[in-house]
N, C-alpha and C positions, 0 to 999 in steps of 0.2 A: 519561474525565474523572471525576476526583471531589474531592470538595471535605466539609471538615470539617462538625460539628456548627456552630459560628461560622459559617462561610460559608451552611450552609442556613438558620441564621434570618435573615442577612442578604440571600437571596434573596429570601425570602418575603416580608421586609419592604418588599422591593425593588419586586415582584409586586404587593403590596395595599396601595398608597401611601394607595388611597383610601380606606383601611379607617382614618375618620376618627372616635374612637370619642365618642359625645357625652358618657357616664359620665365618662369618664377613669377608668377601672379593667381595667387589662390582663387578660386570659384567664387561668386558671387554668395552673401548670402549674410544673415548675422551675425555667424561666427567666424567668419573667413572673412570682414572687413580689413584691410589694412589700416594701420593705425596713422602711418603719415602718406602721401600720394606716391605712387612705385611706377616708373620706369625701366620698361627692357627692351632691348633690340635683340636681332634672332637673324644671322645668314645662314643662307643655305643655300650649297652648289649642289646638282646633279647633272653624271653625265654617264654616258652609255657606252655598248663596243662600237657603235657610229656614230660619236663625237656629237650626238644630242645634247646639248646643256641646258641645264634649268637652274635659271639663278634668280633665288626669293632674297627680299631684306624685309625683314617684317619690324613691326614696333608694336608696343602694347604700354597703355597707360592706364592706375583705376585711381580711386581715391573714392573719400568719405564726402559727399554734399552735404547731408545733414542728417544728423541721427544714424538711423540703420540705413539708409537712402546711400545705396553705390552706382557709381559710375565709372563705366570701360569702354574703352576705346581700341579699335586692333585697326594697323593698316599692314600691307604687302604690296611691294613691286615687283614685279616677276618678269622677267628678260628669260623666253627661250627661242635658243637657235638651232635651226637646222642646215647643216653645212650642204652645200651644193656637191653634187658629184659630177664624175666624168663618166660619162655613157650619152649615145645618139638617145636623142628627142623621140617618145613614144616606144623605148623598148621596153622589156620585161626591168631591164636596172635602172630604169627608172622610173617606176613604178612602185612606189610602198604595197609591201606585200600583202600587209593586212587592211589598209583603208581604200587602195588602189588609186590613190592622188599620185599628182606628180609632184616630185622631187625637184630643188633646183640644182639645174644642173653647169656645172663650171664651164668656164669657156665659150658659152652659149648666149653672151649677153644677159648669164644669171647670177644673182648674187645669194649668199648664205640666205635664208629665211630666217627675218625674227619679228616672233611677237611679243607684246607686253601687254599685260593685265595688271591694274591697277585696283585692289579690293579695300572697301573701310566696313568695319564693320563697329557699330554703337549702341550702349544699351543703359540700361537703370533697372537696377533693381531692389527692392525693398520686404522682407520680411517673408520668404516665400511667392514673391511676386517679380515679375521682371519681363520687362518690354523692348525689345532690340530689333534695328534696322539693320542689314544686311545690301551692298553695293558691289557689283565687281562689272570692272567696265574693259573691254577688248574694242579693236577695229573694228569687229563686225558682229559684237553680240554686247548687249546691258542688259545685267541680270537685279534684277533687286528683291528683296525681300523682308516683310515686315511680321514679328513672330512676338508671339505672348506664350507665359510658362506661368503656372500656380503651383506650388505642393503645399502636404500639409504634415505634421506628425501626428500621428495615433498612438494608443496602447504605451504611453510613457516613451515615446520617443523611439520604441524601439520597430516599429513602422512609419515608413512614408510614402505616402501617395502622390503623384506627379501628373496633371495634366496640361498638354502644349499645344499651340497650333499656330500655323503660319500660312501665309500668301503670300505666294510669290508670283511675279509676272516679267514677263522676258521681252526684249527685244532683239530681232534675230537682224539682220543685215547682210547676206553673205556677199562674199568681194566676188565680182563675175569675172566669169574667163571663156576659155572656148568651150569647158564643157559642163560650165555652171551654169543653168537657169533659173535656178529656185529667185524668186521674187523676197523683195520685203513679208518677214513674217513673224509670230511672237507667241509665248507659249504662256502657259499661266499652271498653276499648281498650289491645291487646296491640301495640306498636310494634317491630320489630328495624331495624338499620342497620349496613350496611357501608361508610366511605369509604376510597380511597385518593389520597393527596398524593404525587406525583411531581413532584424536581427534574428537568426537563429542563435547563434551563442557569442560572446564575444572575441570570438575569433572567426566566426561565418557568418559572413553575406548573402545573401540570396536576393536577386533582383530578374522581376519582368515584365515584359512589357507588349504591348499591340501598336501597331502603326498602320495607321491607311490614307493613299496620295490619290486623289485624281488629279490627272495631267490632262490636259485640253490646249493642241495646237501643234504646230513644229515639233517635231519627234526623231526625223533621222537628220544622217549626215548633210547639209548639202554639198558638200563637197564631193562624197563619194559616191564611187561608180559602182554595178554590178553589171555581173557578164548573164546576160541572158537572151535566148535565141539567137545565141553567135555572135554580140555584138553587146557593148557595154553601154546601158543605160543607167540613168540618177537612180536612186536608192529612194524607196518609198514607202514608208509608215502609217499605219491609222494613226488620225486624229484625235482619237483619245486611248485612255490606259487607266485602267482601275489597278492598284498596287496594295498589294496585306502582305505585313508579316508579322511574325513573334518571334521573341528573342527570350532564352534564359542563360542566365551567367550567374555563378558561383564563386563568389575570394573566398581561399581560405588563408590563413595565417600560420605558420609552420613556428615553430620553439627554437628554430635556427635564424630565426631574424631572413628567412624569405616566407614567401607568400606563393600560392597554385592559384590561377584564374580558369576556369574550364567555362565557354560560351555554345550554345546550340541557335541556328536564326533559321525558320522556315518560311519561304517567301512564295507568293503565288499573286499571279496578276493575269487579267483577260486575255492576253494574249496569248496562252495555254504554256506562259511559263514558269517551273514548280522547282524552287532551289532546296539545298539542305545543304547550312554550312555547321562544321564542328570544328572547333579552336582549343587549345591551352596554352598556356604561360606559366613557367619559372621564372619568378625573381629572387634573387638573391642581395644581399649586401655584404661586399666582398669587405669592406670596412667604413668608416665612418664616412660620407660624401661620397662611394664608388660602388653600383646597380649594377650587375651582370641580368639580363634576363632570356630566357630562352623561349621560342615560339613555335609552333606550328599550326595550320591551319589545311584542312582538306572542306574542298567545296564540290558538290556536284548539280547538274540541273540537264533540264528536259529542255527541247527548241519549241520557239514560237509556234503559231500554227500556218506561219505564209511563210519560215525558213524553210528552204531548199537546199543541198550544196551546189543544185546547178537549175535554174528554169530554163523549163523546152521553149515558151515565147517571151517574149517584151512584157508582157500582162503579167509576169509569176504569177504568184495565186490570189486571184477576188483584185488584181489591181496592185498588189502589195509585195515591195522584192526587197531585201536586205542583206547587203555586205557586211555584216557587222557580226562577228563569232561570237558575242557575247548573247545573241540570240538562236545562236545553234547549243547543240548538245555540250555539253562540257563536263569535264571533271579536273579537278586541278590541286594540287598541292605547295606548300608555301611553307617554308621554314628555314628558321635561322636565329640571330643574336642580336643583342647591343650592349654596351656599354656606356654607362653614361657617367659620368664625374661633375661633381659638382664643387668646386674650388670655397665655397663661401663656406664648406664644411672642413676642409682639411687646409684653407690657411686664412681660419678668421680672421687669424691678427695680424696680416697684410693689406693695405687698403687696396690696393689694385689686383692680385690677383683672388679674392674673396669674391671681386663684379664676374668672375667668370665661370664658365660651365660649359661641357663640350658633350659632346658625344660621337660613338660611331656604330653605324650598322649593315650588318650582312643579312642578305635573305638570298633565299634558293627558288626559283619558281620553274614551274612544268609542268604542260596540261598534255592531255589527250590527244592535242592539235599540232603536237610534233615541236611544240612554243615552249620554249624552255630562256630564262636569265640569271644572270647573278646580278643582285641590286645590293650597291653600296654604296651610305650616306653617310657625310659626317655633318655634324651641328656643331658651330661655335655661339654661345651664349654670351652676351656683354647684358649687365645688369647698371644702370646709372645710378 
C-alpha cells in the first residue's frame, strides 16, 4: 500500500483529531505555513484548595519571511502568588509539607508571595529544518536555551525521520535567608533526539522515539530542607545525571469522527531511577468546533540510590540527602476530561465571536504518597 504526500497529512490529521490546538497557530513546516501573519493571545488562571494562583497571558505570532522560510514568536507573563497564613514562625503549619520551605505567614510582618517569570521564545524554520532560541527569566534563576531539529520523508511520504538537539545553560541565583546558603551557581544540559512517524494505514500512526540529556551542575532545590540526624539540613545532589528514555504512541482514528491515542515512556537515568509510564486518550467531536476528550495515565518508578525516607546522620548517603518525592518510589494515577470549543467553527459569520476559543478541564490525581488533587483549568483563547 502506498499513499501520496496528501494522503499522509491526511492521515495524520486523521490520527490526531484530538490535537486540539488552543494558540491556533499551526506547526511549523511547508505545509502548515500560514498564508497571511496570525496573532493569538491565550490567559490562563490556576488556583488551588489553598488559594495558590497562577496566572499566564501568553502571545504567539508566525508569518511567511520568504518562500517556505517561517517565523514564530511565543512570549508568557506568569504572576504566581502564594497567600500568607496565620500560624507562629517555625511550626509544622508553616511549613510546606512537601518542599519544607517556609510559608508567608500573615501578621508577622509578611506579605502574600509572588513571583513572576517572564518567557520568549523564537524560531525559523524552513523545509524540514528549524532553529529556535528559548529564554525564561525569574528573580533568581535565567534559563536559556538554543535547539536545532531536521526531519526528513521516506518511502513516499509515508515515513518520517526526526533528529533534534539542544543546549541549554542556566543561571541559578538563589535569594538568601536564614536557612539558605547555596551560593551563585548554574546548570547546563546537552539534549539529543531521535523520532520516527510511521504510516501504518491511513488511519494509524505509529511514532517513536529515544532521548538522552546530560545534565552538569545545580541539581537540587536550594531552597529546601531535609530532616536528617534530628535536625534539618540543605538538600544535596550529585553534580551530574545521565537521562534515557523511549517513548511509543499510537493515533488511531475511529468512523465516529473521534480518535484513541495509547502512549508507553520508559525512562532510566544514573541515579538508579527506572520509570514506566502508560497513558490513553478519547477524543471525540461532539459537533462541529466542540472536542470532549477523556484521559488517563498511570505511572510508576523505583527511588534514587541516596533516597531515604529518613537519614540516621547529616552525611545521608556518599554526601547526598534529598527531600524531593519525585525521587523516592512512586506510583501514581491521573485521569480525567476537557472540553474545548472553538467559536471560529460554530459562528464563522460573526466577526467577534469566531476570534474566540475556550476551554475547560478536570483531572483526578493520587499517588501512593497519600497525595491526592482535583486539578481544574479553564482556557479563554482571543485570536486577533
Amino acid at each position: 500500500m502506498q499513499l501520496s504526500a496528501r494522503a499522509l497529512r491526511l492521515a495524520l490529521v486523521l490520527a490526531g483529531l484530538a490535537a486540539f490546538g488552543s494558540a491556533g497557530i499551526p506547526p511549523a513546516g511547508a505545509d502548515a505555513l500560514p498564508d497571511e501573519p496570525m496573532v493569538s493571545s491565550l490567559f490562563r488562571f490556576f488556583t488551588d484548595s489553598k488559594h495558590v494562583a497562577v496566572r499566564s497571558l501568553m502571545g504567539d505570532y508566525a508569518t511567511v519571511v520568504k518562500g517556505t522560510t517561517a517565523f514564530t514568536v511565543h512570549v508568557n507573563n506568569e504572576h504566581v502568588t502564594i497567600p500568607a497564613i496565620s500560624a507562629p514562625a517555625g511550626t509544622q503549619e508553616a511549613v510546606d509539607a512537601i518542599t519544607t520551605a517556609s510559608r508567608p505567614i500573615s501578621g508577622n510582618a509578611y506579605q502574600d508571595y509572588v513571583k513572576v517569570r517572564n518567557e520568549f521564545q523564537g524560531g525559523v524554520s524552513s523545509r524540514g529544518r528549524s532553529l529556535d532560541y528559548y529564554l525564561s527569566h525569574e528573580t533568581d534563576y535565567l534559563g536559556q536555551q538554543l535547539s536545532g531539529h531536521y526531519d526528513r520523508d521516506l518511502h513516499d511520504a509515508l515515513l518520517n525521520l526526526s533528529f533534534g538537539t539542544s543546549y541549554g545553560w542556566d543561571a541559578i541565583k538563589p535569594l538568601q535567608d536564614s536557612d539558605t546558603n547555596t551560593g551563585n551557581a548554574s546548570k547546563r544540559t546537552m539534549h539529543w533526539n531521535v523520532v520516527a512517524t510511521q504510516v501504518l494505514r491511513p488511519t494509524t500512526v505509529l511514532r517513536a522515539g529515544l532521548e538522552y540529556n546530560i545534565v552538569h551542575g545545580l541539581q537540587h532545590n536550594p531552597y529546601r530542607n531535609v530532616y536528617a540526624g534530628g535536625t534539618n539540613v540543605p538538600e544535596r545532589h550529585p553534580d551530574e545525571r545521565q537521562r534515557r528514555d523511549l517513548f511509543l504512541k499510537l493515533n488511531q482514528y475511529l468512523s465516529n469522527r473521534s480518535s484513541l491515542k495509547f502512549n508507553y515512556r520508559l525512562y532510566n537515568d544514573d541515579w538508579g531511577v527506572t520509570s514506566h509510564e502508560l497513558g490513553a486518550d478519547l477524543s471525540q467531536y461532539i459537533t462541529h468546533g466542540v472536542i470532549v476528550r477523556y484521559g488517563y495515565r498511570y505511572y510508576t518508578q523505583t527511588s534514587a540510590d541516596f533516597y531515604r525516607p529518613e537519614y540516621l546522620t547529616t552525611d545521608g548517603i556518599d554526601g547526598y540527602r534529598t527531600g524531593d518525592y519525585r525521587l523516592g518510589p512512586l506510583s501514581s494515577h491521573l485521569f480525567g476530561g476537557t472540553l474545548s470549543v472553538d467559536l471560529a467553527q460554530l459562528a464563522a459569520e460573526h466577526n467577534l465571536w469566531r476570534r474566540f476559543g475556550m476551554s475547560v478541564n478536570y483531572e483526578r490525581y493520587f499517588n501512593n504518597n497519600n497525595y491526592s488533587a482535583n486539578i481544574v483549568e479553564t482556557a479563554l483563547d482571543f485570536r486577533f
